[in-house]
C-alpha positions as CSV (number, residue, x, y, z in Angstrom):
1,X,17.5,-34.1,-9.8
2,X,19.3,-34.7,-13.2
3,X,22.5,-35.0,-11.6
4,X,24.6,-36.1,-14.5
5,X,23.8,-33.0,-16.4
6,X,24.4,-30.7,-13.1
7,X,27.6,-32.3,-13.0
8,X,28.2,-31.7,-16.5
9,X,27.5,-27.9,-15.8
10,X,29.8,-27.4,-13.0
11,X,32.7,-29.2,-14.4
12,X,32.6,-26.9,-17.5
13,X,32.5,-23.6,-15.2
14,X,35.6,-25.4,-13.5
15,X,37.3,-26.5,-16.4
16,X,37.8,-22.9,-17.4
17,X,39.0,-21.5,-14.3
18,X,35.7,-20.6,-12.2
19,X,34.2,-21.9,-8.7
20,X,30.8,-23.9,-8.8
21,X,28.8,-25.9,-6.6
22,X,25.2,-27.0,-6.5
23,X,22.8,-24.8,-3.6
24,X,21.5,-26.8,-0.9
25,X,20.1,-30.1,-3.0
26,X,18.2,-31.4,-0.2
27,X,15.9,-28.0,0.3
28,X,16.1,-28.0,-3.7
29,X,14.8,-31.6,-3.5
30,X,11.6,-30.8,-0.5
31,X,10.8,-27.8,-3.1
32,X,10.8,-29.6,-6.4
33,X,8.4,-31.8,-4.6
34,X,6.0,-30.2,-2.8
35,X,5.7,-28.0,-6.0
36,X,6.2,-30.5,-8.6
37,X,8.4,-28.2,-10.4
38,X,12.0,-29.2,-12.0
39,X,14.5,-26.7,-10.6
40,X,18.6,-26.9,-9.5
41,X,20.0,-23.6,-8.2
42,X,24.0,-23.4,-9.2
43,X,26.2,-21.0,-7.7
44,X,29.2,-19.5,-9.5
45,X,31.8,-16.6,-9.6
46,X,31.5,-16.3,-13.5
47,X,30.0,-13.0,-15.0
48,X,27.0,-13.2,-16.9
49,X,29.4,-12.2,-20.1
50,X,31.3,-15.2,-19.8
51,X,29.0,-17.1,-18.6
52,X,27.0,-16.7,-21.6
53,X,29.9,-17.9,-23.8
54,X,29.9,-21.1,-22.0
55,X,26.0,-21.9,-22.3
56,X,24.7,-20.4,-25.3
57,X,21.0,-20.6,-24.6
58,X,21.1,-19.1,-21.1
59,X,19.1,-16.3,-20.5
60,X,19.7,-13.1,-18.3
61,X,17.6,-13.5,-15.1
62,X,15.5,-10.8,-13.6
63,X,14.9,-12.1,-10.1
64,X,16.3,-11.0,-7.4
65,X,19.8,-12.3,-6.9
66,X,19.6,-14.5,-9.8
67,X,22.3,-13.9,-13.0
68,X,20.8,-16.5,-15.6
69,X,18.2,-19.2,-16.3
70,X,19.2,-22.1,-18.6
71,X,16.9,-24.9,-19.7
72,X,18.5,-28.3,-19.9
73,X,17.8,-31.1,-22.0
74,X,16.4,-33.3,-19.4
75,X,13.6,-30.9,-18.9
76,X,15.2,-29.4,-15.4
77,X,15.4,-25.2,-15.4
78,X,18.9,-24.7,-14.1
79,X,19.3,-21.1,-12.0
80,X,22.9,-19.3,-12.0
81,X,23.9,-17.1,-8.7
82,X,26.8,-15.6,-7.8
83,X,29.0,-17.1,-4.9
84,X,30.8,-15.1,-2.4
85,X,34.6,-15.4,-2.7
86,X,35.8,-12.4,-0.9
87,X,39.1,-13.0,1.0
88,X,37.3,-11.0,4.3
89,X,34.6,-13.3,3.9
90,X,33.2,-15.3,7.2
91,X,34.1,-18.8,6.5
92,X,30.7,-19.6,7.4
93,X,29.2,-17.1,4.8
94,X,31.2,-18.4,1.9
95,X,28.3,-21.2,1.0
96,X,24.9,-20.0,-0.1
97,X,22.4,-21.8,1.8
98,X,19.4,-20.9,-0.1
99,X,18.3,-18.8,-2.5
100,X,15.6,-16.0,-2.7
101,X,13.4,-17.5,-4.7
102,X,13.9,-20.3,-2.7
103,X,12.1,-18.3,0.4
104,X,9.2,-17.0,-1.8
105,X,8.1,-20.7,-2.6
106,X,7.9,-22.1,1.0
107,X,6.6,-18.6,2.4
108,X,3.9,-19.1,0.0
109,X,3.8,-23.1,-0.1
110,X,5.1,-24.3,3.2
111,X,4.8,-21.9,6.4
112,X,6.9,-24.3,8.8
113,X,9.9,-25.1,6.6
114,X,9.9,-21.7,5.6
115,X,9.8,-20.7,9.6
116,X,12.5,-23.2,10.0
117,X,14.8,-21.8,6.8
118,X,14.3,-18.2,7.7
119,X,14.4,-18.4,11.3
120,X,10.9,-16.3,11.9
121,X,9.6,-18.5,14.4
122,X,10.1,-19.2,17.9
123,X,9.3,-23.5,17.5
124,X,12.7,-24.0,17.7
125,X,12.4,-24.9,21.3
126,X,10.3,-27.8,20.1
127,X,10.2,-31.3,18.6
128,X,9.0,-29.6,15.2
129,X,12.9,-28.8,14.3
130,X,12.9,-32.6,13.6
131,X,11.1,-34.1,10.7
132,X,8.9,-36.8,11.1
133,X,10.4,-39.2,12.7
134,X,8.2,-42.2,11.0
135,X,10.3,-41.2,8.2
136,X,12.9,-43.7,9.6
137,X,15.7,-41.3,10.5
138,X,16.7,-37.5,12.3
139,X,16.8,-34.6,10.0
140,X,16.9,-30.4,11.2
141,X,14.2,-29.0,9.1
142,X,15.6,-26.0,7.0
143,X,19.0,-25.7,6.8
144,X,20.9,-27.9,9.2
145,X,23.7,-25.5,10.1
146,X,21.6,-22.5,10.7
147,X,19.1,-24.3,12.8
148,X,21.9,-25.3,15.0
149,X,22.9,-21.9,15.0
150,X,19.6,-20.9,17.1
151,X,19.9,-23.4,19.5
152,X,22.8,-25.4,19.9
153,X,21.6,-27.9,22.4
154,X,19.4,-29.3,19.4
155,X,22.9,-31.0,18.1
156,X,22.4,-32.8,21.6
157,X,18.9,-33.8,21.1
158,X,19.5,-34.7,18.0
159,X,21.7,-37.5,19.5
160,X,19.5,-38.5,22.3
161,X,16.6,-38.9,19.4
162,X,18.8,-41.6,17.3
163,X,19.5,-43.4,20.5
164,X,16.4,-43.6,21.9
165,X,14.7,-45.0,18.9
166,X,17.5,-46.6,16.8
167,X,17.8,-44.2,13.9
168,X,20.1,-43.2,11.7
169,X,21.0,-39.5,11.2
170,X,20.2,-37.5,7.8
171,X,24.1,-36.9,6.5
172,X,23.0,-33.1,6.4
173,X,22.1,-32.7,9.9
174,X,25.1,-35.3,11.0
175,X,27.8,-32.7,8.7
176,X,26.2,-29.6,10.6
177,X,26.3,-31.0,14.2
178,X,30.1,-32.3,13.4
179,X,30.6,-28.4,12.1
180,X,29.4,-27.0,15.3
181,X,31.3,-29.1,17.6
182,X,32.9,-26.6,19.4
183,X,29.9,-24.2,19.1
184,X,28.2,-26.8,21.1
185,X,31.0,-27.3,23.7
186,X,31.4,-23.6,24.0
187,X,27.7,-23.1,24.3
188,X,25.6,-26.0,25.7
189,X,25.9,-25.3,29.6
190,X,26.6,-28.4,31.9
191,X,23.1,-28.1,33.1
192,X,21.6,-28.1,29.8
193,X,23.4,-30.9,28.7
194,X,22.3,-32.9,31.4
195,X,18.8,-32.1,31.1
196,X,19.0,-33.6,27.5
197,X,20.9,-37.0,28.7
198,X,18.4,-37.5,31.6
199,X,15.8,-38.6,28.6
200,X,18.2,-40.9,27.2
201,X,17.5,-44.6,28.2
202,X,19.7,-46.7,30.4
203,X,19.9,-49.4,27.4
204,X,20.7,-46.4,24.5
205,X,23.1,-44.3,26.8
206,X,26.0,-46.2,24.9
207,X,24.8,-45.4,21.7
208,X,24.3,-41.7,22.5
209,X,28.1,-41.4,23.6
210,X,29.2,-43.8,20.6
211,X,27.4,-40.2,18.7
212,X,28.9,-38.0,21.1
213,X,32.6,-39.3,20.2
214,X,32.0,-40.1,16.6
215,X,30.4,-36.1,16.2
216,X,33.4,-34.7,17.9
217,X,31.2,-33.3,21.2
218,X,32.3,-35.6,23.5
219,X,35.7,-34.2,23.9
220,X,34.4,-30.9,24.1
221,X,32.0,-31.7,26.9
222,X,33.5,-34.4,28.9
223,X,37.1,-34.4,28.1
224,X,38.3,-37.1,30.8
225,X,35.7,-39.1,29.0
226,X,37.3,-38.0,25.2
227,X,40.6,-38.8,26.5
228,X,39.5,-42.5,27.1
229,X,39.5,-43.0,23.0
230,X,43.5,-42.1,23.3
231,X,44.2,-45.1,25.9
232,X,44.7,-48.3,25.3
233,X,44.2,-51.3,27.3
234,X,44.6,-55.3,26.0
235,X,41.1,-56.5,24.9
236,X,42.0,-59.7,26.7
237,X,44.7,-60.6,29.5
238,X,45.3,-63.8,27.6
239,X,46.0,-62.0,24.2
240,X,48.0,-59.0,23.4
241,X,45.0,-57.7,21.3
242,X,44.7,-54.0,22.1
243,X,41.7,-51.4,22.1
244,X,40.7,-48.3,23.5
245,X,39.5,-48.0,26.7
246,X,36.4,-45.8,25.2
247,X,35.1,-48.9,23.1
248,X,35.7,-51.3,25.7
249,X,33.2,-48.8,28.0
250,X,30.7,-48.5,25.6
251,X,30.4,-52.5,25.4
252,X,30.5,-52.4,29.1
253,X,27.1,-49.8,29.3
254,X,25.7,-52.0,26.5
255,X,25.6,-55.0,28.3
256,X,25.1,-53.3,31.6
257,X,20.7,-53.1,31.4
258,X,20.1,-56.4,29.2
259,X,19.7,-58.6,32.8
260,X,18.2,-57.3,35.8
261,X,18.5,-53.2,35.5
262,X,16.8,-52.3,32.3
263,X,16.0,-48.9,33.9
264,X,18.9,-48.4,35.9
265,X,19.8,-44.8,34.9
266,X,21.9,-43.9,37.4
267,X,23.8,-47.5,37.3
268,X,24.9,-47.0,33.6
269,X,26.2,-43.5,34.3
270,X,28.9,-45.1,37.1
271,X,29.1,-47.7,34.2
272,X,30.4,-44.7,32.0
273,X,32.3,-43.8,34.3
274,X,34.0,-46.9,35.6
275,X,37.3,-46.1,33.5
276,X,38.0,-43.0,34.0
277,X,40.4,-43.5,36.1
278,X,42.3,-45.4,33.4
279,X,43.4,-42.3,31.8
280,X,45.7,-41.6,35.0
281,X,47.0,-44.6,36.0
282,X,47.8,-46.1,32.6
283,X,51.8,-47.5,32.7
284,X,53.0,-50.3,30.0
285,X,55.3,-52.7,31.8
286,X,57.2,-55.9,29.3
287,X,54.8,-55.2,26.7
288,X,51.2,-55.0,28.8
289,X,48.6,-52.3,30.2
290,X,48.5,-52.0,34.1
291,X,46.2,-49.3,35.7
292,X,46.8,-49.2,39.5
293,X,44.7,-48.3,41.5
294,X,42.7,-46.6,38.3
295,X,39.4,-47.5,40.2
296,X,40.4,-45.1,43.2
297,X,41.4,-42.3,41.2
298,X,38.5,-43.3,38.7
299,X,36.3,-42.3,41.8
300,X,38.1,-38.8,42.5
301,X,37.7,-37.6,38.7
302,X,34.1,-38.7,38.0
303,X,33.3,-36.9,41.4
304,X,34.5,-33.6,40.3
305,X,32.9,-34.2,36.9
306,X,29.5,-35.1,37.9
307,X,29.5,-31.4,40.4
308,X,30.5,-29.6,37.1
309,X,27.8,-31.4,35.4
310,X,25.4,-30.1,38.3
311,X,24.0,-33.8,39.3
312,X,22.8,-34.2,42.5
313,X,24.5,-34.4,45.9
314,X,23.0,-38.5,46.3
315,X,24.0,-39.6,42.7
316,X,27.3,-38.6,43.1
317,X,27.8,-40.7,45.9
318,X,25.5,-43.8,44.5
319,X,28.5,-43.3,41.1
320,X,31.2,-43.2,43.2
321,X,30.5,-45.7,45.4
322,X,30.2,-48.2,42.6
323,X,33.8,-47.0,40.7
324,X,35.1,-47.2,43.7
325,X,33.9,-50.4,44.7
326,X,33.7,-52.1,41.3
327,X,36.6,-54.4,42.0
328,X,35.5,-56.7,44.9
329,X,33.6,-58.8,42.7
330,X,35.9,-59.7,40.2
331,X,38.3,-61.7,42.6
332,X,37.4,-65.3,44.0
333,X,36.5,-64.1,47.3
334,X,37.1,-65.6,50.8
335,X,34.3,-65.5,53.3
336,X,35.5,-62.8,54.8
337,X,35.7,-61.1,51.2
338,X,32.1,-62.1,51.1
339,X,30.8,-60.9,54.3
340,X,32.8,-57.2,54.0
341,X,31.1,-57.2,50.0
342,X,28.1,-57.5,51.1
343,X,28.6,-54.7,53.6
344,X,28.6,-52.6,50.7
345,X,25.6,-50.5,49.1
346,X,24.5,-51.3,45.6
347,X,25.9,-54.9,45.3
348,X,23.5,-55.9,42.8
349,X,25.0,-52.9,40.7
350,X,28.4,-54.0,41.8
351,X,27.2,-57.6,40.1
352,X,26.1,-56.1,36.7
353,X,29.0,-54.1,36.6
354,X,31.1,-57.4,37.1
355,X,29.2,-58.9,34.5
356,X,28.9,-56.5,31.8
357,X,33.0,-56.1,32.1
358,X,33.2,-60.2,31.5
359,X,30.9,-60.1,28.4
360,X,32.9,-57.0,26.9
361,X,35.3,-59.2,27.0
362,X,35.8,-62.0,24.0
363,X,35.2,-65.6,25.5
364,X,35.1,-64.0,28.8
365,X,35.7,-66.1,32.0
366,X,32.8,-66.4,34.3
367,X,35.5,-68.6,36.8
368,X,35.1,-66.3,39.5
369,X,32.2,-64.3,39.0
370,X,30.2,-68.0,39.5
371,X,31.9,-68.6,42.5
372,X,31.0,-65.2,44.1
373,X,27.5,-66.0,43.0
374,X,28.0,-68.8,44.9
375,X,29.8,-68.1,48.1
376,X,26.8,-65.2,48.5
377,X,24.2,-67.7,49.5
378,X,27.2,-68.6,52.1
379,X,27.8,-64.9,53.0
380,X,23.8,-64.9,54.0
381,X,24.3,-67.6,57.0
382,X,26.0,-67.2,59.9
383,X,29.4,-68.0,60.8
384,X,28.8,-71.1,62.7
385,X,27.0,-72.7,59.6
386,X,29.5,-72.1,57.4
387,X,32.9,-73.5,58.9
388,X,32.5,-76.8,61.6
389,X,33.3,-75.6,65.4
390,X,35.7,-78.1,65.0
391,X,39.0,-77.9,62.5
392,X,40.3,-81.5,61.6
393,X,43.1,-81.7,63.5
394,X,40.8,-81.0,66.7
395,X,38.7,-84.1,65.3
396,X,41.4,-86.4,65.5
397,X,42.5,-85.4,68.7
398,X,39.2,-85.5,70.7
399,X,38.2,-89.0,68.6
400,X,42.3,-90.1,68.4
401,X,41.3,-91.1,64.3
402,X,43.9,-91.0,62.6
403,X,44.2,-88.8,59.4
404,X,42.0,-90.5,56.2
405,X,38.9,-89.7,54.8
406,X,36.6,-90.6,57.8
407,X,37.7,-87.3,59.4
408,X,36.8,-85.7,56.5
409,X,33.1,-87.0,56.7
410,X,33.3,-86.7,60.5
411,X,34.0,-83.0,59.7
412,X,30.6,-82.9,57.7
413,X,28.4,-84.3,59.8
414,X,29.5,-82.0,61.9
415,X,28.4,-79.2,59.8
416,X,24.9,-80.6,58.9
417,X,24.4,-81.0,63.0
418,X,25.3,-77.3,63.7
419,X,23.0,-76.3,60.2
420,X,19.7,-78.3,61.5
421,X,20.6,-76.8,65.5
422,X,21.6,-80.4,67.2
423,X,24.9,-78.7,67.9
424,X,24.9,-75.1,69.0
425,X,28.4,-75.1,71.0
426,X,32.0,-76.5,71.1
427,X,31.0,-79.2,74.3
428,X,28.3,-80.4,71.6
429,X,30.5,-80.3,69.0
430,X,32.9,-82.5,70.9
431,X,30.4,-84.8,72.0
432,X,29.1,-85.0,68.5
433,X,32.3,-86.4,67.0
434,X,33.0,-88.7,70.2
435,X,29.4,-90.2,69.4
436,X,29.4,-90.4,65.7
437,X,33.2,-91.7,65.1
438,X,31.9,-95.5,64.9
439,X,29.2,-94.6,62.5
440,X,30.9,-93.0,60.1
441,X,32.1,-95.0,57.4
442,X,36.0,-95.0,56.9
């Protein structure tokens, strides 16, 4: 399009006291195209009087709808039409969309686009709404708004489409779903919604809320969720850097599947989830964020979301169980820390979790999330193979050593006996030490 000399147009018709704007450029653009024509339609509240006294070789029009035809001097035929600028006016029918002539050339050229423009077909309720997605991004065919205006839960699947497979978003169809934002919240049942995130992967879900915040849906839909982008929490406890707890979530879910639960759909949902809590236990205290607690109430809130949301009896529980649950493995735990974690269901999502929060986090610590890895293989043996059945001072009292180092080795070989099954009870264990006091090294 020769859009120095369409610019040139419209800022005359300004200049002298009129409204103009350029008609849908992208359907203008598929048109000029597929009929390898040179057209721009130009819409206007000037009379074809005056209008004529700003561009002396325009001529009147004859087709329906059209005021005046003017060819410009880079070879493009530029077509005037009148706008709407009533004061009653729907905002929504204050832009013209398309033209008529506009409709007789795909009618006649292009039977899907001009399906998907005048709304006369019932494919809306399929993939062919979207371009072709080899095209390297997501575009409504026809005109974005009123596509969306059929069937609003295509805003959604527009989404779930970019996260999926990594593409951007045409600006066209990303400015009509941000329009309908609150047709879509008012519209789009729970269920349906649902239906639509079901297909989006464990590894893209964070990319298809990032689109839910940035398009305005998310607070519309999941407002607990939306409220999260409000909160702020300190990126780390050694800094007083600050961020949202939204963006910190989203980095959580992204690094949730890259280990061991690349399909763990259910997993990164409590993931989501795993804040939103936050949003009622946030309190500032000399200048940091505490949340008390926020993984209890966390538990309570995505419980009553996930039944409006219609998920099923089982997955609620699985999701709750990990909010509620998602601390234990973020402390240095005792043996008896170990032995009631792994008591729990889903510990290996419990571990991900624990995992994906310390890589959120810049130069996070792995400290104690090694040493839980580690006291695990302990948590697996029994009692008596972890811990001597005899304590050091008992050592020294059945052997009368005196305190050093050789009771400490004493103590060990003691272990190793009770780990390979040469001593099994206290009376062994005591004549073990009395046996093995002169062979230890002191």
């Amino acid at each position: 399009m020769p859009a120095n000399e369409a610019k040139t147009i419209c800022k005359t018709i300004l200049r002298n006291g009129y409204d103009a704007y350029l008609i849908n450029t992208a359907l203008q653009g598929e048109i000029n195209a597929l009929l390898q024509i040179q057209e721009t339609a130009i819409a206007c509240d000037v009379d074809l009087e005056t209008l004529q006294k700003l561009f002396p070789n325009l001529e009147p029009s004859t087709e329906v709808g059209e005021l005046a035809v003017l060819e410009g001097e880079s070879g493009y035929t530029f077509r005037f039409y009148a706008t709407n600028c009533s004061a009653v006016a729907d905002p929504e029918a204050m832009r013209i969309h398309f033209t008529h002539r506009m409709i007789k050339q795909l009618e006649a050229n292009d039977r899907k686009l001009y399906e998907a423009v005048a709304g006369t077909a019932e494919f809306i309720k399929s993939e062919e709404v979207f371009a072709d997605l080899s095209k390297g991004f997501i575009k409504l065919q026809g005109i974005p708004q009123q596509t969306l205006q059929k069937n609003y839960i295509l805003a959604i699947r527009a989404l779930r489409l970019a996260a999926n497979y990594d593409l951007p978003i045409d600006p066209n169809t990303w400015v009509a779903i941000v329009q309908s934002a609150n047709n879509v919240a008012n519209y789009v049942s729970g269920h349906a919604f649902v239906e639509e995130w079901r297909l989006v992967s464990a590894e893209s879900m964070w990319r298809f809320f990032e689109l839910l915040k940035d398009s305005s849906i998310l607070h519309g839909i999941i407002p607990e969720l939306g409220a999260l982008t409000a909160i702020k929490q300190h990126t780390n406890k050694n800094t007083d850097d600050e961020e949202s707890v939204f963006d910190f979530t989203l980095r959580c879910l992204k690094f949730y599947p890259e280990e061991l639960l690349h399909y763990d759909w259910v997993g990164a949902v409590a993931v989501l989830f795993h804040a939103v809590g936050k949003a009622y236990a946030a309190e500032r205290v000399e200048g940091r964020w505490y949340f008390s607690q926020f993984h209890r109430i966390g538990e309570k809130v995505a419980r009553k979301i996930l039944h409006r949301l219609h998920f099923e009896a089982d997955e609620i529980d699985t999701i709750c169980d990990i909010i509620s649950n998602q601390i234990r493995f973020q402390s240095m735990m005792t043996d008896r820390g170990m032995q009631k974690f792994l008591e729990l269901p889903h510990q290996q999502r419990l571990i991900e979790l624990a995992r994906a929060q310390i890589k959120a986090i810049p130069n996070g610590n792995y400290t104690n999330f090694n040493h839980n890895l580690k006291f695990m293989e302990r948590g697996t043996t029994p009692l008596s193979m972890r811990e001597p059945l005899l304590n050091g001072n008992e050592i020294m009292e059945h052997t009368h050593l005196d305190p050093g180092p050789k009771v400490g080795r004493l103590r060990d070989a003691l272990l190793n006996a009770q780990i390979i099954g040469e001593v099994k009870n206290t009376e062994d264990a005591i004549r073990f030490v009395k046996e093995n006091m002169n062979k230890i090294p002191g």
